[in-house]
Backbone of each chain as ProteinMPNN parsed JSONL, in Angstrom:
{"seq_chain_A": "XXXXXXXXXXXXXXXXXXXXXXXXXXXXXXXXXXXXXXXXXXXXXXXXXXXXXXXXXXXXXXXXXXXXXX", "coords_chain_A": {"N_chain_A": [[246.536, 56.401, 139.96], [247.13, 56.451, 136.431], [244.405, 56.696, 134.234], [243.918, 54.285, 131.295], [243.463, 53.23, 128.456], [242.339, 50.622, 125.657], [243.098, 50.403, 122.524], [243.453, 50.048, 119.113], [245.04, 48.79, 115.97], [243.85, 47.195, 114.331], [242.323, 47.426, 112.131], [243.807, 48.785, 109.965], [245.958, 47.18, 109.286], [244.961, 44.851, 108.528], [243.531, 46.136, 106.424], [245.873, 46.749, 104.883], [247.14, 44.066, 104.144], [244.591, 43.487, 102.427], [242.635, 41.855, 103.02], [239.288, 40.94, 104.381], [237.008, 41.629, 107.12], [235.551, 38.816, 107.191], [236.895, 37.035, 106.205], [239.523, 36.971, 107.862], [238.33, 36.625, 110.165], [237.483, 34.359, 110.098], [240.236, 32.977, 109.131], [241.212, 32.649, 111.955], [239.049, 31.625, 113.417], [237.008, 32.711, 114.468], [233.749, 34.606, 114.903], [232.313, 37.166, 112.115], [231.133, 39.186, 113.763], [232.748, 39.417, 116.259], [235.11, 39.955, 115.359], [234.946, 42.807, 113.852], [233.454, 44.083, 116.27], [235.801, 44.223, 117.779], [237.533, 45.587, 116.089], [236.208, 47.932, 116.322], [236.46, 48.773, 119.0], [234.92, 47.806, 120.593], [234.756, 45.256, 122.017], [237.194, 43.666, 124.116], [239.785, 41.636, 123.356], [240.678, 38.332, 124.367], [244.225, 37.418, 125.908], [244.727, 35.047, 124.088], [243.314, 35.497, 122.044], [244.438, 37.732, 121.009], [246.791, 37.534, 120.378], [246.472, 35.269, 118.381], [245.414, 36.672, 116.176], [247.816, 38.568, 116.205], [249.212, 36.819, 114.795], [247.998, 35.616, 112.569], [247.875, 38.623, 111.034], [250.671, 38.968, 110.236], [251.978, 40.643, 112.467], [253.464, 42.217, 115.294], [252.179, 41.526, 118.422], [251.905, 43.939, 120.092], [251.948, 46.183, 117.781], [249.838, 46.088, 117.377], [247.556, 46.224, 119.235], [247.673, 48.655, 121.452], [248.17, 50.864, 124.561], [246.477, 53.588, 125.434], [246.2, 56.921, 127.131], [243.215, 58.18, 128.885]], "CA_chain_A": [[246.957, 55.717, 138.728], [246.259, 57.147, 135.645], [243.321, 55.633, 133.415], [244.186, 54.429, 130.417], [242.34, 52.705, 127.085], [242.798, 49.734, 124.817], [242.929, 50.904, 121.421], [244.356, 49.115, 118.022], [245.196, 49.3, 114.431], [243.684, 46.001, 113.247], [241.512, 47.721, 110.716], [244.83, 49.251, 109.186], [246.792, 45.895, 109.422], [243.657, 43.992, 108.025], [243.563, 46.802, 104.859], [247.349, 46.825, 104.192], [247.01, 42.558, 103.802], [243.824, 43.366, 101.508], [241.742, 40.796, 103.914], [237.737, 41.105, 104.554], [236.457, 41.255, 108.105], [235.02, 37.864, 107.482], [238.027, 36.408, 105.696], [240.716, 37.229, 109.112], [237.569, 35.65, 110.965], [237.627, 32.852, 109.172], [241.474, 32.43, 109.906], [241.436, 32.999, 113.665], [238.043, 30.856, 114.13], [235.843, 33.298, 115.42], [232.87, 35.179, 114.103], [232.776, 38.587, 111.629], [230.807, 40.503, 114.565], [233.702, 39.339, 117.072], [236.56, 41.352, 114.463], [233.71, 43.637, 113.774], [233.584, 44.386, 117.23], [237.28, 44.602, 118.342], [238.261, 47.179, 115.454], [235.435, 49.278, 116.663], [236.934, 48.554, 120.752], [233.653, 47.908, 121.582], [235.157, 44.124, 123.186], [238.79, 43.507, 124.495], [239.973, 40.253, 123.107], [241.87, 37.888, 125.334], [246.025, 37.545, 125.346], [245.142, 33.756, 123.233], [242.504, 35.884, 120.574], [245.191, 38.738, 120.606], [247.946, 36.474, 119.727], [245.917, 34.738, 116.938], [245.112, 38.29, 115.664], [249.247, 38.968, 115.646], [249.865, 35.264, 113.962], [247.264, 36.14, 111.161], [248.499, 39.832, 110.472], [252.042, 38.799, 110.707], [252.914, 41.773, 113.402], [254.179, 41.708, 116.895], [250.667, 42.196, 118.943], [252.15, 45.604, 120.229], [251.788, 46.651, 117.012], [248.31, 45.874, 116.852], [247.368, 46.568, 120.283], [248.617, 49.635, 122.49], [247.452, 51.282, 125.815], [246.853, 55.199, 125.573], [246.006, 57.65, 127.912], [242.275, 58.096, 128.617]], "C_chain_A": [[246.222, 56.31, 137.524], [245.37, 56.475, 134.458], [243.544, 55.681, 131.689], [243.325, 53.531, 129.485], [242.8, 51.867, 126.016], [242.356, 49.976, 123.585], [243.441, 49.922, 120.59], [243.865, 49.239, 116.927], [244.892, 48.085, 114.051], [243.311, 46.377, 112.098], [242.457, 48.118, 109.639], [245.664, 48.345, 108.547], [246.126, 44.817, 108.159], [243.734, 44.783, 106.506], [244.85, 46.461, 104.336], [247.514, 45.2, 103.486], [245.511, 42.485, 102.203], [242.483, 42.24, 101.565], [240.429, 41.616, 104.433], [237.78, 40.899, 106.171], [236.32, 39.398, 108.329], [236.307, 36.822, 107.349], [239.425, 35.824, 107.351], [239.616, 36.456, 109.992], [237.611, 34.417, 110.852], [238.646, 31.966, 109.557], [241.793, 32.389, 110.841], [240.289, 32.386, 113.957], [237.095, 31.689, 115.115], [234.778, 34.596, 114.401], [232.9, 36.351, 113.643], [232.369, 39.429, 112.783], [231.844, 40.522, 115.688], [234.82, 40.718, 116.461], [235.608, 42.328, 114.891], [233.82, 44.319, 115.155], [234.986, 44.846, 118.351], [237.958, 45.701, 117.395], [237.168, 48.315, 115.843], [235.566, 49.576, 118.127], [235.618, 49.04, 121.387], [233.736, 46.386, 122.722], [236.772, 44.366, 122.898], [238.706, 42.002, 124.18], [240.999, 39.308, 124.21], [243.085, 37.956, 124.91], [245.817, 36.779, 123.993], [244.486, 34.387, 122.087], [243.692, 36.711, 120.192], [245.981, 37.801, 119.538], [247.746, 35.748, 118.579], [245.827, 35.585, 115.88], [246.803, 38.578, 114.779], [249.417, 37.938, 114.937], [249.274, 36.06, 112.429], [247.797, 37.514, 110.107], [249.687, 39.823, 109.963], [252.875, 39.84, 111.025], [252.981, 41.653, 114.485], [252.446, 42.315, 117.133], [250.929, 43.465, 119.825], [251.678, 46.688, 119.403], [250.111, 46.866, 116.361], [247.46, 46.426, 117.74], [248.166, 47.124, 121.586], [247.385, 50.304, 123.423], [247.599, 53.191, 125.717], [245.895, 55.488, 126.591], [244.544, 58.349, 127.713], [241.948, 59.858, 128.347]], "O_chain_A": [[245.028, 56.611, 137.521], [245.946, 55.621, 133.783], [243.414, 56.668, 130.965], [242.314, 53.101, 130.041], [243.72, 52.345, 125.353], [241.152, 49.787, 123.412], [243.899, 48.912, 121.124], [242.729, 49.622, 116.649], [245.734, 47.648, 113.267], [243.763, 45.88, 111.067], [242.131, 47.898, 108.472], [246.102, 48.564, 107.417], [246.682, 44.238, 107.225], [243.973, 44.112, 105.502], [244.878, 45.841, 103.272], [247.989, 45.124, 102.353], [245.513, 41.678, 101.274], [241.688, 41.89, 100.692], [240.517, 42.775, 104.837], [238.552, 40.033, 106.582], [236.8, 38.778, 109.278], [236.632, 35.995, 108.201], [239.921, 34.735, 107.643], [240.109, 35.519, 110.62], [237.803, 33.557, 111.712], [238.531, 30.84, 110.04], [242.964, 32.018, 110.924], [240.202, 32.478, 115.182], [236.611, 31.368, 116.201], [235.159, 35.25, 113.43], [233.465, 37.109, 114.431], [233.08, 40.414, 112.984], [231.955, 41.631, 116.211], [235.141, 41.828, 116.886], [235.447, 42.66, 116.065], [234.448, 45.373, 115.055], [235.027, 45.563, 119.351], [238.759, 46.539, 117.809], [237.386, 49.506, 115.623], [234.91, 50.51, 118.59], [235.275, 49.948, 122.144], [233.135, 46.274, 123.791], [237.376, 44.93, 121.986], [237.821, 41.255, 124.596], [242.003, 39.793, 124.732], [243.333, 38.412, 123.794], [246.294, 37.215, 122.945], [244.911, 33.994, 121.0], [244.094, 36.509, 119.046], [245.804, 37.504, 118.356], [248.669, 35.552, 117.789], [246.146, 35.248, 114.74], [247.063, 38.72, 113.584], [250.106, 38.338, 113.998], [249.845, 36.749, 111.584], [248.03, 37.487, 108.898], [249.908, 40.712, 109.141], [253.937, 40.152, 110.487], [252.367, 40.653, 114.857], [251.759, 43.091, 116.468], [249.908, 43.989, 120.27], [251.187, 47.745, 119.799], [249.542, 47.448, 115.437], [246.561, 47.132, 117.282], [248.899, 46.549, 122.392], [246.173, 50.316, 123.205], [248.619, 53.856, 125.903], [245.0, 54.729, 126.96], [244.378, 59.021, 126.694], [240.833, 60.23, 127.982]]}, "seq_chain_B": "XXXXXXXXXXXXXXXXXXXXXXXXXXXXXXXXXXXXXXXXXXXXXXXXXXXXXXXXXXXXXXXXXXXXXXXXXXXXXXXXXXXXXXXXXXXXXXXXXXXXXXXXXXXXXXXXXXXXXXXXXXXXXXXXXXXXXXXXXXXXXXXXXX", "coords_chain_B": {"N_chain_B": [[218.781, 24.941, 106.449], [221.793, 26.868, 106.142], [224.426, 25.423, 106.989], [227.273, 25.712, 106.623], [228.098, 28.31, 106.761], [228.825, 31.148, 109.175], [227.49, 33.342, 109.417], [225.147, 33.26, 108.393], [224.712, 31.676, 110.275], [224.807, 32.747, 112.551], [222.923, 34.77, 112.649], [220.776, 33.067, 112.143], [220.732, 31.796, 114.468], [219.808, 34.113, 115.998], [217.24, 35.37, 115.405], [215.843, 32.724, 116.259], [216.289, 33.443, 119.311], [214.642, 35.166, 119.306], [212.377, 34.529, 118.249], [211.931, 32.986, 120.758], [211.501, 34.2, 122.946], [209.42, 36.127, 122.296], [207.332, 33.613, 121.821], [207.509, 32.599, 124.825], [207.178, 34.946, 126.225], [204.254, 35.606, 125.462], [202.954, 34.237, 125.882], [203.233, 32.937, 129.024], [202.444, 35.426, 130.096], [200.184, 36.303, 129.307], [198.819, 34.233, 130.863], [199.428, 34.727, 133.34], [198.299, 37.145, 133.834], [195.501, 36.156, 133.245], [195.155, 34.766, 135.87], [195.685, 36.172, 137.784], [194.251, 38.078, 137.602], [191.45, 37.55, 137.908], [188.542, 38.577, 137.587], [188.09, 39.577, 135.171], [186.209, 40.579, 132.065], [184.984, 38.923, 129.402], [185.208, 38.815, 126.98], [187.843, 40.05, 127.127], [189.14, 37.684, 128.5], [188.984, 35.653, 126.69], [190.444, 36.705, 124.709], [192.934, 36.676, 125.812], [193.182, 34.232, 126.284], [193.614, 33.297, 123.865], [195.916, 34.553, 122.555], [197.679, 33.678, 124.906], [197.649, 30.637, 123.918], [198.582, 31.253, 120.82], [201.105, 31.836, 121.843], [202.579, 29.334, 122.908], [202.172, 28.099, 121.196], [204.147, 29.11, 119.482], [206.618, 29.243, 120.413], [206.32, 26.553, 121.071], [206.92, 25.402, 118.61], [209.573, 26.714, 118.248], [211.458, 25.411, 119.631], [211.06, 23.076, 118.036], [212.957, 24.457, 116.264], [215.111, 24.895, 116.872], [216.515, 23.199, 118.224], [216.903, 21.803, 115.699], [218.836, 22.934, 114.861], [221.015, 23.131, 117.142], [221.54, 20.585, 116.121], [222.585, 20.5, 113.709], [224.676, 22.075, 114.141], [226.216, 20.317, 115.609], [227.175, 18.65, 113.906], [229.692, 19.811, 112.667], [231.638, 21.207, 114.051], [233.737, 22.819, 114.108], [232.673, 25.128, 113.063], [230.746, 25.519, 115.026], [232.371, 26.217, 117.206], [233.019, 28.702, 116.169], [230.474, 29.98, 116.201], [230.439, 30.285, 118.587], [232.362, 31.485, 119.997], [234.768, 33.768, 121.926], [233.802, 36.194, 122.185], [230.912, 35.908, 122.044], [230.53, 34.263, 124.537], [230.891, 35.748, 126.217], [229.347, 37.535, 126.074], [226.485, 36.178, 126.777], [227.446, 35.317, 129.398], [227.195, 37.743, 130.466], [224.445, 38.36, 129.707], [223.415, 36.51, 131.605], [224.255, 37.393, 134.053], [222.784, 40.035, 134.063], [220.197, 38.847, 133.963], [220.226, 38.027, 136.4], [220.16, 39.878, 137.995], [217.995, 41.6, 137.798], [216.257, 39.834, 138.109], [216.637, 39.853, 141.082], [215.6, 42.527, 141.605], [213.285, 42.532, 140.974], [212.505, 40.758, 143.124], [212.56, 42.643, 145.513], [210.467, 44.265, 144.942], [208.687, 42.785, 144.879], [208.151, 41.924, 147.373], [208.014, 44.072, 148.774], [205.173, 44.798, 147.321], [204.312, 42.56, 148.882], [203.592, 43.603, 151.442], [201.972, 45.515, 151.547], [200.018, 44.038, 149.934], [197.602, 41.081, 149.303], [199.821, 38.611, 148.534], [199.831, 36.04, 145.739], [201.428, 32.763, 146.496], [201.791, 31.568, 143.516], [201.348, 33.619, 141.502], [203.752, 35.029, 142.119], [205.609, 33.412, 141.726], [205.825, 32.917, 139.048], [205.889, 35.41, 138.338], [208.566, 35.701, 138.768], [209.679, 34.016, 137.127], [209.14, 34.607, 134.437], [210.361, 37.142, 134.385], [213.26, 36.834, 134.812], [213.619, 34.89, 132.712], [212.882, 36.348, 130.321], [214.544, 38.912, 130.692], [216.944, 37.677, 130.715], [217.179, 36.518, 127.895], [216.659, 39.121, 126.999], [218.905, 41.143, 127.073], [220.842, 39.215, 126.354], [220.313, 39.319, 123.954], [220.532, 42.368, 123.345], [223.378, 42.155, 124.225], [224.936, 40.889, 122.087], [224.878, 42.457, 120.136], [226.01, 44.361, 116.854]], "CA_chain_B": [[219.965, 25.783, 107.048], [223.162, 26.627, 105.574], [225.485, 24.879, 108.157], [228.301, 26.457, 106.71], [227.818, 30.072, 107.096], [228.728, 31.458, 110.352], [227.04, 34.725, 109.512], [223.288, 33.081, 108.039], [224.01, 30.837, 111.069], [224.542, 33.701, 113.556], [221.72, 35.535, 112.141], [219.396, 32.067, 112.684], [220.214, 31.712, 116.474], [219.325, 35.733, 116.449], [215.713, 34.913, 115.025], [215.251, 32.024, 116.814], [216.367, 33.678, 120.028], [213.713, 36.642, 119.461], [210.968, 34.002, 118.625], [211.871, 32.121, 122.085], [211.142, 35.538, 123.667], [207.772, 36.525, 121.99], [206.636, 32.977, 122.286], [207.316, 32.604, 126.499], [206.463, 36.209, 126.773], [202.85, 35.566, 125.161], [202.482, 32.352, 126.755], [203.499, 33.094, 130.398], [202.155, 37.157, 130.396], [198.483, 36.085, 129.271], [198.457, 32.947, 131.776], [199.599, 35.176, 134.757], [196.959, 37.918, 133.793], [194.32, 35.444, 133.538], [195.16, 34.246, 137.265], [195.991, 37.182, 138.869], [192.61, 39.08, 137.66], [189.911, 36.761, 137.581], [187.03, 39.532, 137.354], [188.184, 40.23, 133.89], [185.358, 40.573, 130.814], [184.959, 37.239, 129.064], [186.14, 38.981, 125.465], [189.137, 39.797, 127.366], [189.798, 36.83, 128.895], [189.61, 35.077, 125.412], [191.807, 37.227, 124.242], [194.145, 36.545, 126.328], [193.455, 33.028, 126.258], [194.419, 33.132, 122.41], [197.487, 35.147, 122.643], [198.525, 32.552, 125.571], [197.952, 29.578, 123.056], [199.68, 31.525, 120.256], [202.351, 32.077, 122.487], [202.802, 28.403, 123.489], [202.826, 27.666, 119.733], [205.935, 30.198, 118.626], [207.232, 28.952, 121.665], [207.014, 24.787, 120.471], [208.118, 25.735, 117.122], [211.219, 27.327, 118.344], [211.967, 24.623, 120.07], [211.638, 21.917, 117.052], [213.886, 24.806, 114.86], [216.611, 25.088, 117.821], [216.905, 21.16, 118.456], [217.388, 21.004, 114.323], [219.784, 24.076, 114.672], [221.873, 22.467, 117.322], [221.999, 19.302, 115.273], [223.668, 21.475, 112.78], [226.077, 22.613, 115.101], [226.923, 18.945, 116.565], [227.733, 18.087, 112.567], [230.343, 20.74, 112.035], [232.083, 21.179, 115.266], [234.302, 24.517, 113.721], [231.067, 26.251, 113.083], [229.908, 25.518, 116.955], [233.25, 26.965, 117.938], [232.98, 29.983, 115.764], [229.368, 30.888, 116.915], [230.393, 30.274, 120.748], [233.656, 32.188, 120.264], [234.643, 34.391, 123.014], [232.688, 37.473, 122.031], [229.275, 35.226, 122.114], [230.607, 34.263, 125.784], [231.448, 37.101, 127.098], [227.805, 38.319, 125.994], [226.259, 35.172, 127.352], [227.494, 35.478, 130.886], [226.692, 39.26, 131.12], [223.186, 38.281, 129.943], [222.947, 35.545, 133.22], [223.624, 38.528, 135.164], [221.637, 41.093, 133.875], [218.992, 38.222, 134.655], [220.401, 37.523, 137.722], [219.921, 41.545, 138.757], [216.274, 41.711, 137.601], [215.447, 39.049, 139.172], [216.65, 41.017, 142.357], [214.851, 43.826, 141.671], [211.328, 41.76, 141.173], [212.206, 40.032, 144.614], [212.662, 43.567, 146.165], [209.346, 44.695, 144.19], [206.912, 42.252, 144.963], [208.651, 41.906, 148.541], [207.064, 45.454, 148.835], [204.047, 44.554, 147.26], [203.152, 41.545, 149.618], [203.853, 44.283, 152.7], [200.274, 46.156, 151.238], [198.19, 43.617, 149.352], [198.039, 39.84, 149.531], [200.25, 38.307, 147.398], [199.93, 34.68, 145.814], [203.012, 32.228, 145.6], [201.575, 31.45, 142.169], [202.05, 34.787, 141.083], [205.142, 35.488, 142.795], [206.337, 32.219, 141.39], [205.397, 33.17, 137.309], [206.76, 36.682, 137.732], [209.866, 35.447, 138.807], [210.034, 32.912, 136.297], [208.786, 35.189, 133.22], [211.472, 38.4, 134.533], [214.488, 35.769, 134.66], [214.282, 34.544, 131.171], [212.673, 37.362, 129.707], [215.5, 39.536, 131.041], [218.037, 37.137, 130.56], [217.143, 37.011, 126.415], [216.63, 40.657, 125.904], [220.068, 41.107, 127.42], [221.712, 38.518, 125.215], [220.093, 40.221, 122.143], [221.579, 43.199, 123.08], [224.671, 42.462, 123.853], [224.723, 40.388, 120.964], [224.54, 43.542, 118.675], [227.41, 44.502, 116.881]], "C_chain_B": [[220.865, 25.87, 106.8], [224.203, 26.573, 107.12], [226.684, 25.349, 107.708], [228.928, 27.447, 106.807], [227.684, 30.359, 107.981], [228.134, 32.811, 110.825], [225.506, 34.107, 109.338], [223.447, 32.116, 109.495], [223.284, 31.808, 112.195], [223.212, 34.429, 113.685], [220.032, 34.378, 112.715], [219.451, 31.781, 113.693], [219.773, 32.99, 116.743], [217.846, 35.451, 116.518], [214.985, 33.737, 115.841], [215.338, 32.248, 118.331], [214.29, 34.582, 120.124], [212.39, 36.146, 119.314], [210.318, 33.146, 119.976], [210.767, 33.258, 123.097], [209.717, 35.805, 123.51], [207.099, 35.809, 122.268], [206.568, 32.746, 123.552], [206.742, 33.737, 126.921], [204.708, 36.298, 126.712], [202.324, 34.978, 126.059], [202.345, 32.953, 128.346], [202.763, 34.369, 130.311], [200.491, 36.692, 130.455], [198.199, 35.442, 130.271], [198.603, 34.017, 133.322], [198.58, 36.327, 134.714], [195.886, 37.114, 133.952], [194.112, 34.871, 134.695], [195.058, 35.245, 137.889], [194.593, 38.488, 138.469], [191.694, 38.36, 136.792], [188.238, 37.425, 137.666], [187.315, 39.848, 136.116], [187.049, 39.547, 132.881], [185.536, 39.345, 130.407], [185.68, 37.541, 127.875], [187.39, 38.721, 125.913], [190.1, 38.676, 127.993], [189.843, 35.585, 127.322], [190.045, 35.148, 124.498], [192.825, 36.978, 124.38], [194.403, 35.215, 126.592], [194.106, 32.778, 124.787], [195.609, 33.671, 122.267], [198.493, 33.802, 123.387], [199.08, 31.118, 124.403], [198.716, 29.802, 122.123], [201.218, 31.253, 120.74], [203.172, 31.133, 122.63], [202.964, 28.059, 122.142], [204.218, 28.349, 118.869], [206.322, 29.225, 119.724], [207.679, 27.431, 121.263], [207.9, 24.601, 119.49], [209.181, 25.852, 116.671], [211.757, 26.387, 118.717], [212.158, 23.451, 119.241], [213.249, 23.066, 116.369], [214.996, 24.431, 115.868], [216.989, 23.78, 117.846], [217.43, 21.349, 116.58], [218.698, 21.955, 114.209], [221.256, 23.927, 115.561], [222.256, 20.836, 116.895], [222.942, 19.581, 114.175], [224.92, 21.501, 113.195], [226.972, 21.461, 115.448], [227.595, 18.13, 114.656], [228.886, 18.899, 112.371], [230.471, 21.637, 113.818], [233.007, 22.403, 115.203], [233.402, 25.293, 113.599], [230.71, 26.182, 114.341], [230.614, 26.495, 117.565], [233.322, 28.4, 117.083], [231.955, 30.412, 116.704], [229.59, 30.7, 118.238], [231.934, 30.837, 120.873], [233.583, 32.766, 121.37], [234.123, 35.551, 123.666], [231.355, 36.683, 123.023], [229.337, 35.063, 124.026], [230.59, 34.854, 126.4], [229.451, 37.434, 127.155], [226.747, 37.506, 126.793], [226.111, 35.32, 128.845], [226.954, 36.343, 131.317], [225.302, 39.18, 131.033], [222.442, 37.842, 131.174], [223.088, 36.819, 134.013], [222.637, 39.554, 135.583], [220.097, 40.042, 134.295], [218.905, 38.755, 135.98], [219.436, 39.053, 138.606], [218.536, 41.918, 138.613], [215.561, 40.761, 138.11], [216.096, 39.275, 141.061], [215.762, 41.909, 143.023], [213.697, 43.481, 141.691], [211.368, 41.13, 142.489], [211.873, 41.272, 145.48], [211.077, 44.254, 146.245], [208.424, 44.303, 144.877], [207.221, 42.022, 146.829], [207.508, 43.074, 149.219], [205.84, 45.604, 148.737], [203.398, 43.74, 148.638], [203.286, 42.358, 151.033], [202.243, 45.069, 152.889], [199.247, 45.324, 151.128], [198.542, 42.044, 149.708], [198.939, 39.616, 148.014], [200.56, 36.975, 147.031], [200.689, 33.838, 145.659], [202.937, 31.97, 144.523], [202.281, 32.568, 141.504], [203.588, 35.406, 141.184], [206.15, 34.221, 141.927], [206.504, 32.922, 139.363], [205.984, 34.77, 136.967], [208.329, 37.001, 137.567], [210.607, 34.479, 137.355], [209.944, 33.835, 134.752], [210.0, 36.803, 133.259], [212.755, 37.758, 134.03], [214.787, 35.229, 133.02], [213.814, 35.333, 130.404], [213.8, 38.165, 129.521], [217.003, 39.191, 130.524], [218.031, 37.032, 128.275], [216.816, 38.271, 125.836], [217.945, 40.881, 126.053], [221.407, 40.362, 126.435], [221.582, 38.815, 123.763], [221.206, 41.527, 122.211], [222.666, 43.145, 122.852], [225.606, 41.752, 122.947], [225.347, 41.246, 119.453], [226.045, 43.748, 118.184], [227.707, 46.081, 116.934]], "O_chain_B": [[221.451, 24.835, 107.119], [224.523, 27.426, 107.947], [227.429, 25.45, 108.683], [230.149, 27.549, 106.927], [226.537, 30.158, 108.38], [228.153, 33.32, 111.946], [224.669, 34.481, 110.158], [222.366, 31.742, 109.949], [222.13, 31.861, 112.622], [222.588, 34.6, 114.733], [218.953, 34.624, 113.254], [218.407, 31.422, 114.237], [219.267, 33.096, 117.86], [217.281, 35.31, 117.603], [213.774, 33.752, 116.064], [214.63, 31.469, 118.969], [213.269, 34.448, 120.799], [211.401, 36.688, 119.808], [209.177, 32.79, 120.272], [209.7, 33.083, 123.685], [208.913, 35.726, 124.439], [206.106, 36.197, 122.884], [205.382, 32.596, 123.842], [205.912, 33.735, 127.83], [203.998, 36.84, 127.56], [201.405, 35.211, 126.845], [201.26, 33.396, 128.722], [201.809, 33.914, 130.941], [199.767, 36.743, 131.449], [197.227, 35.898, 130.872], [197.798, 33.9, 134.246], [197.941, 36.429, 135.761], [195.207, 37.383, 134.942], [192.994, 34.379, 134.854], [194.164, 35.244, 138.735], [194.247, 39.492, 139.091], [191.321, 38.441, 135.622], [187.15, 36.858, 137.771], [186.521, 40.73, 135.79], [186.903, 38.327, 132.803], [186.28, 38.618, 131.066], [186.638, 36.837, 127.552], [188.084, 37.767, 125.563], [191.331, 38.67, 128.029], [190.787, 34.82, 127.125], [190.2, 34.339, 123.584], [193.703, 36.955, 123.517], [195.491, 34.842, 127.03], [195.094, 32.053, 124.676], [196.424, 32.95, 121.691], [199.454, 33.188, 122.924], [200.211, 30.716, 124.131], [199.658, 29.017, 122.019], [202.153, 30.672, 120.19], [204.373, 31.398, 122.587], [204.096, 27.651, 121.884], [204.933, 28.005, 117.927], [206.066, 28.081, 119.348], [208.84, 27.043, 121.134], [208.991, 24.045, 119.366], [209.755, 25.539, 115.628], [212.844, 26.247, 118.156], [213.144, 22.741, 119.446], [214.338, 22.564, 116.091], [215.791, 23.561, 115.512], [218.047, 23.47, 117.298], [218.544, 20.877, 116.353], [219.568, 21.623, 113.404], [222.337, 24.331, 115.132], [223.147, 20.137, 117.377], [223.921, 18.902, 113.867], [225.961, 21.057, 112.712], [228.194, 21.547, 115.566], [228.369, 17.179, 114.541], [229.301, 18.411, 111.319], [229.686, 22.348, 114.445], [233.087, 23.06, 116.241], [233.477, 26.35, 114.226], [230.209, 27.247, 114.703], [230.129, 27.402, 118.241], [233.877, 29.276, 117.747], [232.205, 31.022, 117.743], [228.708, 31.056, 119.02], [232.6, 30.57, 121.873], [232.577, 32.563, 122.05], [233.984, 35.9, 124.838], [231.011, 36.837, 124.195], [228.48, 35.567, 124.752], [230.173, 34.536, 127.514], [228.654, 37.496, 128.091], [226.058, 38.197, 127.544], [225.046, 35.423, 129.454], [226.253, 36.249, 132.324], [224.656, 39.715, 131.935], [221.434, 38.318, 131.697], [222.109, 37.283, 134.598], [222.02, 39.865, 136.602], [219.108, 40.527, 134.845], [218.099, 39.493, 136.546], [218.512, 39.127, 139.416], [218.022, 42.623, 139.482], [214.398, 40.846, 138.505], [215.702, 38.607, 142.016], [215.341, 42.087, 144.166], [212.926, 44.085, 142.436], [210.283, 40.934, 143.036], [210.918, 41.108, 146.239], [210.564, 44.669, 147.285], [207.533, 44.959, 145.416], [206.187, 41.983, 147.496], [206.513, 42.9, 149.923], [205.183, 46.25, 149.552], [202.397, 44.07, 149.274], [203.032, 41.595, 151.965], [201.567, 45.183, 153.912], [198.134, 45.382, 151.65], [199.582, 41.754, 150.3], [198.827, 40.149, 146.911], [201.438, 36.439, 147.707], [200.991, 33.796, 144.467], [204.052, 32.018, 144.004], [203.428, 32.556, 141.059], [204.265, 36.074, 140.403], [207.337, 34.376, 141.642], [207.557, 33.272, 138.831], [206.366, 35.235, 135.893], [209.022, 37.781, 136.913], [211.74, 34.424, 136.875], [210.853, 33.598, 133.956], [210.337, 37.382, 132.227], [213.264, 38.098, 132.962], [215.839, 35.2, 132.38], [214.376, 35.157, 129.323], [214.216, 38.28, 128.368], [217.893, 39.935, 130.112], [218.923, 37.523, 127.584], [216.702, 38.546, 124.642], [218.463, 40.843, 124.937], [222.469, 40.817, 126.009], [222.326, 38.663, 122.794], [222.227, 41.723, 121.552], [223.242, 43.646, 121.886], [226.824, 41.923, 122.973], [225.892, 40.934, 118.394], [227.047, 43.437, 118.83], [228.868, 46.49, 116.965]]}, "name": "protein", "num_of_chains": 2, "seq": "XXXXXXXXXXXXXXXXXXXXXXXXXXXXXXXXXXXXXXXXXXXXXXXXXXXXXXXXXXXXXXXXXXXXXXXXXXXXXXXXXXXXXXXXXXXXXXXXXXXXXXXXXXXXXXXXXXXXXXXXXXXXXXXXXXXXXXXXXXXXXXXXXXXXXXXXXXXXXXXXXXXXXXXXXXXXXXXXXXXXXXXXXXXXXXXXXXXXXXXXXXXXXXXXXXXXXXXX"}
């Protein structure tokens, strides 16, 4: 099977809206080093953080989070 | 304490983590030296009797700030759930293990030891006890970091 890697464009998503780290934290209930930490895919967020993530942005969570090839 | 700031809060369970640490580490490290080598110099043993007492004082201290710090928390029940989001958890658990695994490796250790020298359940008891939460809060600092 071939090994692949959870990547994502929040930080892009997050600029294009004109929203702060802390701000998108703020609206999704969880702390700036949490974001902080998922646009740098140093943690994997669960499906229910993802999904809060896509609500907030307002983009499909595909769009936010994709699987590439390691 | 600004109870509404989930960043000055984050920042004050960081600090008060790192003074838990210095104060048990003082406390417990001096006390198990002063048992486990009772031929030691008299300076050095009231050296290490003052470090211990220091130690035991960061150590109380932390424990009034943390009690006033989860009183905070129990007022403002969205701030609790920010700082215990699922990051903090995640980091949390992996810390209990990283205990868990060092306190493995000190059973394996002193296992070894008591095969050569004598070895006292006191000691054996205080190294276990000072690895385990030592281990278990450097661990949660780290993986803490951002």
């Amino acid at each position: 099977m071939q090994n692949e890697r959870l990547t994502n464009t929040l930080r892009l998503h997050r600029a294009r809206l004109g929203i702060t780290q802390e701000e998108l934290a703020e609206r999704i209930g969880v702390s700036r080093k949490t974001i902080n930490t998922i646009e740098r895919e140093r943690f994997v967020p669960s499906t229910v953080l993802a999904l809060k993530l896509s609500r907030a942005l307002g983009v499909p969570v595909e769009e936010i989070f994709r699987l590439e090839p390691q | 304490m600004n109870a509404k700031n989930p960043e000055l809060m984050g920042s004050a369970r960081r600090r008060l983590l790192v003074q838990a640490l210095v104060g048990f580490g003082l406390w417990q490290i001096s006390n198990l030296i002063l048992y486990a080598a009772p031929g030691l110099a008299h300076p050095a043993r009231v050296v290490l009797r003052l470090l211990g007492v220091a130690g035991a004082g960061i150590w109380v201290v932390q424990t009034f700030k943390n009690t006033s710090f989860l009183k905070a928390l129990k007022r403002d029940p969205a701030l609790a759930q920010t700082l215990n989001d699922e990051r903090y958890q995640q980091a949390r658990t992996r810390a209990f293990a990283a205990g868990y695994f060092a306190l493995l490796v000190t059973a394996g250790l002193l296992l070894l030891w008591s095969l050569a020298f004598p070895l006292p359940g006191r000691i054996a008891a205080q190294c276990f006890l000072i690895v385990a939460v030592c281990s278990a809060m450097i661990a949660l600092l780290i993986y803490d970091r951002e």
